[in-house]
C-alpha positions in Angstrom: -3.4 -156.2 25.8 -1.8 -155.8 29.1 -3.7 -156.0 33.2 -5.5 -152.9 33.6 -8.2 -151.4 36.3 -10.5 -149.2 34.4 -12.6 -147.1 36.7 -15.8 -145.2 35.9 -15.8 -142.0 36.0 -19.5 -140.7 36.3 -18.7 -137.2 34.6 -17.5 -139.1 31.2 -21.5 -139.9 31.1 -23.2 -138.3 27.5 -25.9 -138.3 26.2 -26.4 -139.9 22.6 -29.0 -139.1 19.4 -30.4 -142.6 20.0 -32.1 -141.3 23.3 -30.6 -142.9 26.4 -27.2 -141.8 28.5 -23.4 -144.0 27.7 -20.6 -144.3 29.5 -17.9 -145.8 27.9 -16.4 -148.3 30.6 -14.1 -150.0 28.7 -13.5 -149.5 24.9 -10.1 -149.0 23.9 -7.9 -150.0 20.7 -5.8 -152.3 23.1 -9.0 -154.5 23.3 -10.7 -155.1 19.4 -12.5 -158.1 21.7 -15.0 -156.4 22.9 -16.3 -153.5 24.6 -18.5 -152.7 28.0 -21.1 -148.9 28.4 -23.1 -148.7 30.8 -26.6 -147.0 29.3 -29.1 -145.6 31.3 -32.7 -144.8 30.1 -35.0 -141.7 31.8 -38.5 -143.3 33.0 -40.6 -143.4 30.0 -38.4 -143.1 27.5 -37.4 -145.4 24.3 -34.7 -145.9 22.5 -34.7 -145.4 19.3 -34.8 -148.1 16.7 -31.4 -148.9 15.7 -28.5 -151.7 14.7 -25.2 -152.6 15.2 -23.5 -153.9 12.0 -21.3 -156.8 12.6 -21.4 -157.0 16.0 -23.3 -158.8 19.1 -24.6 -157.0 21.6 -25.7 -158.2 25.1 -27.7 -156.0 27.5 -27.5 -156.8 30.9 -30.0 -155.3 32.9 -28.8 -153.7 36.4 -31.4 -151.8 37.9 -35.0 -150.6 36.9 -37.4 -151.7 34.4 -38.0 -151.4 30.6 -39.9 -153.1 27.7 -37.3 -154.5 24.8 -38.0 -154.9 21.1 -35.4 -157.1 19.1 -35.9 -158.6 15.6 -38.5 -160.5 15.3 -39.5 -161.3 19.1 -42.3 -159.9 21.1 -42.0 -157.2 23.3 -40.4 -158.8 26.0 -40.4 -157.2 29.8 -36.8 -156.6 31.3 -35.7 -156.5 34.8 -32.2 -156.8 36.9 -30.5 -159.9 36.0 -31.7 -160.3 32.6 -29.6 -160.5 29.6 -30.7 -159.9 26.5 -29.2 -161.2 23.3 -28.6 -159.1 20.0 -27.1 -160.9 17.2 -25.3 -158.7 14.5 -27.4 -156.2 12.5 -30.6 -157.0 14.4 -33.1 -153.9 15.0 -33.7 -153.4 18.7 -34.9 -150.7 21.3 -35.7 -150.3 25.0 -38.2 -148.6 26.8 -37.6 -147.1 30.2 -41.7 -148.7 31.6 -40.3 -148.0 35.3 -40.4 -144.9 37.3 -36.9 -144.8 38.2 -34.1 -144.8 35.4 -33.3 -148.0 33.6 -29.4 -148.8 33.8 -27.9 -151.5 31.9 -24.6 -152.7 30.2 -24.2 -152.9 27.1 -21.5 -155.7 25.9 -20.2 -155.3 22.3 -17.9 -158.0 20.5 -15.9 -156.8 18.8 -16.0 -153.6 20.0 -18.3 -150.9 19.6 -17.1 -148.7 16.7 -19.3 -145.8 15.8 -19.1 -146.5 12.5 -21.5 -150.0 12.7 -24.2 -147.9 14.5 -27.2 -147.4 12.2 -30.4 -145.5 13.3 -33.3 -147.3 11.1 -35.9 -145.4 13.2 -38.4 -143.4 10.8 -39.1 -140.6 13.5 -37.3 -137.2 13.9 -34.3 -137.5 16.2 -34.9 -136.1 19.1 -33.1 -133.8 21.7 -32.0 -134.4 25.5 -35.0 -134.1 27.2 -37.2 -134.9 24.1 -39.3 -138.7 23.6 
C-alpha cells in the first residue's frame, strides 16, 4: 500500500437493500486490512437484520441517535462517540430512534467484500423510501 488522501465525495452516496445510505470511504484492493463507509440511517428507520461473515465490524457513531441490536445483547441506545463492536458472523441492526438522520462509520477488517454480507432478516426487502 502506498500514502494516499482519499476524499469523500458526497455524490458516490447509494443506497443499499439492507435499508440505510454507504459511502464507500476507503475500500480498495491496495488495502485487504480493512475498510471505512460512512452509513447514514433516515429517522425511524432499521436496518435490516444481517451479518458479516469473517469479518469485524465497528460502528462508530457520528451524529444522531439509534437503538442497536447485536447477538445476544440488549437493545442498547447509541449516540456520538459510541463504538459498537461486531465480532465476525454476528446478527446485528440499527434503528434510526432520532429525528434527524443517524450517521455512523462503519470499520470492516479485513475489508468489506460483498460477498460476506448475509441478509438473515425474515421480512420482505424493502425499497428506498420503504421501512
Amino acid at each position: 500500500m502506498q500514502e494516499e488522501v482519499r476524499h469523500m465525495n458526497p455524490a458516490a452516496e447509494y443506497y443499499t437493500p439492507e435499508g440505510c445510505f454507504i459511502n464507500e470511504l476507503s475500500n480498495i484492493d491496495a488495502d485487504p486490512e480493512a475498510s471505512v463507509a460512512q452509513a447514514r440511517v433516515e429517522p425511524g428507520k432499521t436496518t435490516r437484520w444481517h451479518r458479516i461473515k469473517e469479518t469485524t465490524e465497528r460502528y462508530v457513531i457520528l451524529s444522531g441517535e439509534g437503538k442497536v441490536e447485536v447477538g445476544n445483547l440488549l437493545p442498547q441506545h447509541v449516540g456520538p462517540g459510541d463504538v459498537v463492536l461486531i465480532p465476525p458472523d454476528c446478527r446485528q441492526r440499527i434503528t434510526n430512534v432520532g429525528s434527524t438522520d443517524l450517521f455512523f462509520l462503519a470499520v470492516c477488517t479485513p475489508r468489506f467484500r460483498p460477498v460476506a454480507y448475509e441478509d438473515i432478516d425474515t421480512s420482505p426487502i424493502p425499497h428506498e423510501g420503504e421501512n
